[in-house]
N, C-alpha and C positions, 0 to 999 in steps of 0.2 A: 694510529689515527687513520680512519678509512678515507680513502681520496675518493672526491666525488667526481663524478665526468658532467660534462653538461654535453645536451643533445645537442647530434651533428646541425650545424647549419643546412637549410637547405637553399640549395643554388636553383637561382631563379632561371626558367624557362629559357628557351632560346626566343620565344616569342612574347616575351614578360620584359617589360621594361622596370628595376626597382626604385629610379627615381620617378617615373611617369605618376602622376594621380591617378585614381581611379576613374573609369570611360565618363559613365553619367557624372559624376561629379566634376571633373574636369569640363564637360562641355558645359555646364548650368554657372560653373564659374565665369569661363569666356564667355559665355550669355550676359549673366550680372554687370560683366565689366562693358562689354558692347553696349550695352543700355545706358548703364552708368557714361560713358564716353560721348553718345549720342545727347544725352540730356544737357551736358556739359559744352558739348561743341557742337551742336545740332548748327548754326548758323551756317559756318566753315563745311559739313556737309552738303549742305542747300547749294553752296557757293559752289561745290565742286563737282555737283550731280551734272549741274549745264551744262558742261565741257565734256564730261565722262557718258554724257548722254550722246552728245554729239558724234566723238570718236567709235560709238557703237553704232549708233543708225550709220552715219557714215562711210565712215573707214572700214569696220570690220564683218559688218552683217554684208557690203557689198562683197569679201573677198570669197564668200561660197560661189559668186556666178562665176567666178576668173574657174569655174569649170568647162565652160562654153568657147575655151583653147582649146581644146580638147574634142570637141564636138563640130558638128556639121550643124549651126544654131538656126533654127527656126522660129523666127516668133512666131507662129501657129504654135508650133507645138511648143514653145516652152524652152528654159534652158535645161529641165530635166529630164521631159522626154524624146529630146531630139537626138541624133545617131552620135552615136561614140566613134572617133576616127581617130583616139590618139594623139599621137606626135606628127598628123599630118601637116598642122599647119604651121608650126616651127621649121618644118622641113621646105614647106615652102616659102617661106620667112626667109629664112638662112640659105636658100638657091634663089632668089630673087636678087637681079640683076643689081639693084639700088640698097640694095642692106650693106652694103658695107659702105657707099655712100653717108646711108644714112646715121650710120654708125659713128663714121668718123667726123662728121658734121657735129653731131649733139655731144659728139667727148668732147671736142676742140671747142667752141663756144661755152658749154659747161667750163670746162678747164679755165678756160678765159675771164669768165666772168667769178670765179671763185677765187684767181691769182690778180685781177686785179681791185677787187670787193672787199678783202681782208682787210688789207694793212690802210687803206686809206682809213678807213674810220678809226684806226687806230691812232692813226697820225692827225687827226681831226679833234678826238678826245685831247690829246694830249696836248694840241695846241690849243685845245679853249678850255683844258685846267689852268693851265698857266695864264691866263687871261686877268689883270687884277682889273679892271673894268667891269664894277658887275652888267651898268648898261650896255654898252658893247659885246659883252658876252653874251645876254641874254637874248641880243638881235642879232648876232651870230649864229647862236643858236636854233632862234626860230627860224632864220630864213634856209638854212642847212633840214630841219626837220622839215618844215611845209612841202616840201616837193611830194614826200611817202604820200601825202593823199591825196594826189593827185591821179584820176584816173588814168589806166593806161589807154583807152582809146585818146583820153586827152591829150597825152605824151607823146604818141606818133601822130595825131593831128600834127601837133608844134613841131616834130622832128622832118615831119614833112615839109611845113610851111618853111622852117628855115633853113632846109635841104632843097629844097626847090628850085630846078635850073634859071627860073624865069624872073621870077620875083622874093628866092629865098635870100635873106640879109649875108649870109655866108657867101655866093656867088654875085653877090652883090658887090660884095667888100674887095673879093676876085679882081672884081672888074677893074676896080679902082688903080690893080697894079696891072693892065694888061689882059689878064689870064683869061683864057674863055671858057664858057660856064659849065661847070660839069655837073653831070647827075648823078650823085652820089650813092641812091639808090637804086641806081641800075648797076651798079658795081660790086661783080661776086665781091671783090674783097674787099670791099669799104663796110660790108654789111655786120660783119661781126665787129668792128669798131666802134658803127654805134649802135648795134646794141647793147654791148656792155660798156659804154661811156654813158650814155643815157642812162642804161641801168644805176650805175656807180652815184651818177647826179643825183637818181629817184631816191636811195635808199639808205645812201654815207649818213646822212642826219640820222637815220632812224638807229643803224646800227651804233651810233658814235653815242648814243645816250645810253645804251649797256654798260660801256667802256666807261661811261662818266659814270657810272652810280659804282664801277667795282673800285675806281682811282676814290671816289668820295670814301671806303671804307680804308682805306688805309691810315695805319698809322702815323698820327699827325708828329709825332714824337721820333721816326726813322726820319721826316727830314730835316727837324731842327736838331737830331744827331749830326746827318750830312752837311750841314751848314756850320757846323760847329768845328767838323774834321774839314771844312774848305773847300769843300764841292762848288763845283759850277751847279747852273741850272741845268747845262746837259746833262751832267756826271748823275746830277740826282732823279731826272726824266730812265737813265739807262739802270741806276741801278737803286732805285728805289719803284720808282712810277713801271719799271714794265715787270718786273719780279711779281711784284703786285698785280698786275692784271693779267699773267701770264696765263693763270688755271683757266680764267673768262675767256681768254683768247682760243686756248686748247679746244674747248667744249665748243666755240664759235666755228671753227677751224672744223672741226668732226663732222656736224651737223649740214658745216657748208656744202662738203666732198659728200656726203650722206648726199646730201640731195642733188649732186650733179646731172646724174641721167633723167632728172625730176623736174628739169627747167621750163620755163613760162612758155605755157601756149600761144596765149595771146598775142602778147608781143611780135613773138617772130611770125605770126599767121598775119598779124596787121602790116608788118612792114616786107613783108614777101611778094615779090611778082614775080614775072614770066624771067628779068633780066640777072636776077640775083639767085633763081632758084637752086644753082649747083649747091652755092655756101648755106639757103635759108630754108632748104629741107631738113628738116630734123623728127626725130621720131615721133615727136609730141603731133605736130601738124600730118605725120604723116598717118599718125592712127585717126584723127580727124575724117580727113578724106578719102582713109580705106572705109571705118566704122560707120560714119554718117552716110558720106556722100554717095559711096559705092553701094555702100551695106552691106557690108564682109565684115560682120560684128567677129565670126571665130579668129577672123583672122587680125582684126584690129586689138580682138582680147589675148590674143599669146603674142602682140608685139608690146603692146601693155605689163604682161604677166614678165614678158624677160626682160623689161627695162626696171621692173621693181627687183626683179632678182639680180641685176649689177649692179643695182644703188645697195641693196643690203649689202653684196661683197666690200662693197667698197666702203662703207662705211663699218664692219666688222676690221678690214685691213686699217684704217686708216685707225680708229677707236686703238687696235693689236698694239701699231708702230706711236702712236702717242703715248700710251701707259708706259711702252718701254721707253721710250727716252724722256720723257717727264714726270712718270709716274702719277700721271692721271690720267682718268680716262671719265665715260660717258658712264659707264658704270664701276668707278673708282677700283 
């Protein structure tokens, strides 16, 4: 009996993928299915254009000019065809008398408002889960959230008026024990106090309603386990209620130290004067008054371009060190 052979296989190219479909028909498919997708979910696209439209006009079409660091910037001429200098103006940046000043102002304030912003709304939530009063709760609730929209010209209005040596309620009350009136914001170091206590008032509501929608997902069933094995309310707050909101916390935590060198302009520009100015220079106000006021756009745009490039470090490191000890992250 003759043995038949069958023809060699042929091994596919180094540039031939054998699982891949064919080019045209591969993209006509992902075509079909796009369409198909659209037709199905078109509202949810609608929904999501406004924001994705935004973060483009916005955010990303401006980071072409953050070339104008770089440059001797002329509005006559434009930011593309005015003189290219380089790293001239980081150099002048980074030998300027007040950069490390201003440096170590917007970390320490930053830092401050990030360590003492976290845990309270977490400790917020968790006291008005436990709330069996739904009325009570719910005007807990609202009078905790109403502050976020309040504007902030409005907030240093009122931080003024009840900081006020003369007729604020705080020196007022002073008075009552003796004490005689201080001006609270004329003091380097009362400044960073309240801005991040005011801060903390404006925003703990807002933050603390994250915290409630990821504690309302938890299993109802883990704590009448824990009730069952004898837990306290604290035992089941530690080890039910924060297990559970831990991932929420993490991605909170990331985002916050992400945006540290990224802090409110406004604010500390409204509440700054002549007598606080050591502590209430910071970067944000200081690209202000180089950019605008002076109009040293190059140079207000490469103190701009290196305070975004220490918020990405830092928030790459901080993202790094959370996956490793929790095994989450910003991008899991």
């Amino acid at each position: 009996m003759s043995a038949t052979t069958s023809p060699p296989l042929r091994s596919p190219s180094a540039n031939e993928d054998p699982a891949r479909p064919a080019g045209p028909a591969h993209r006509r498919r992902r075509w079909s299915e796009a369409r198909k997708s659209w037709r199905l979910h078109w509202q949810l696209y609608l929904l999501v254009s406004v924001p994705v439209a935004y973060f483009i006009v916005f955010k990303y079409i401006p980071m072409a000019f953050n070339v104008i660091a770089f440059k001797d910037y002329s509005p006559v001429l434009g930011p593309w065809a005015s003189e290219w200098v380089g790293l001239e103006n980081f150099e002048r940046l980074f030998s300027n008398p007040v950069f490390v000043d201003l440096l170590t102002n917007t970390f320490l304030l930053s830092f401050y408002v990030v360590l003492a912003s976290f845990p309270i709304p977490i400790l917020l939530a968790l006291a008005l889960n436990e709330i069996g009063n739904g009325w009570f709760k719910r005007t807990v609730q609202m009078v905790t959230y109403a502050p976020y929209f309040i504007s902030t010209v409005v907030v240093v209005s009122m931080i003024i008026l009840v900081l006020s040596p003369r007729i604020g309620i705080v020196n007022q009350v002073l008075a009552l024990f003796g004490v005689a009136p201080v001006d609270f914001l004329g003091e380097p170091d009362a400044f960073r106090h309240i801005y991040v206590w005011s801060d903390v008032w404006q925003t703990a509501g807002y933050a603390a309603v994250i915290y409630l929608a990821a504690l309302a997902g938890i299993d109802p069933a883990l704590h009448e386990a824990a009730k069952i094995d004898g837990a306290s309310r604290l035992q089941r707050i530690r080890y039910v209620d924060l297990p559970g909101i831990m991932p929420t916390a993490v991605i909170m935590l990331i985002l916050g130290v992400g945006n540290m060198m990224a802090i409110g302009f406004e604010k500390a520009y409204l509440l700054q004067n002549n007598l606080n100015l050591a502590q209430s220079e910071i970067i944000p106000t200081y690209v202000y008054k180089t950019g605008l006021i002076n109009a040293d756009f190059s140079m207000a745009a490469a103190v701009g371009l290196f305070n975004s490039v220490v918020n990405l470090c830092l928030l790459l490191v901080v993202n790094f060190a959370a996956k490793r000890v929790t095994g989450r992250g910003l991008w899991r």
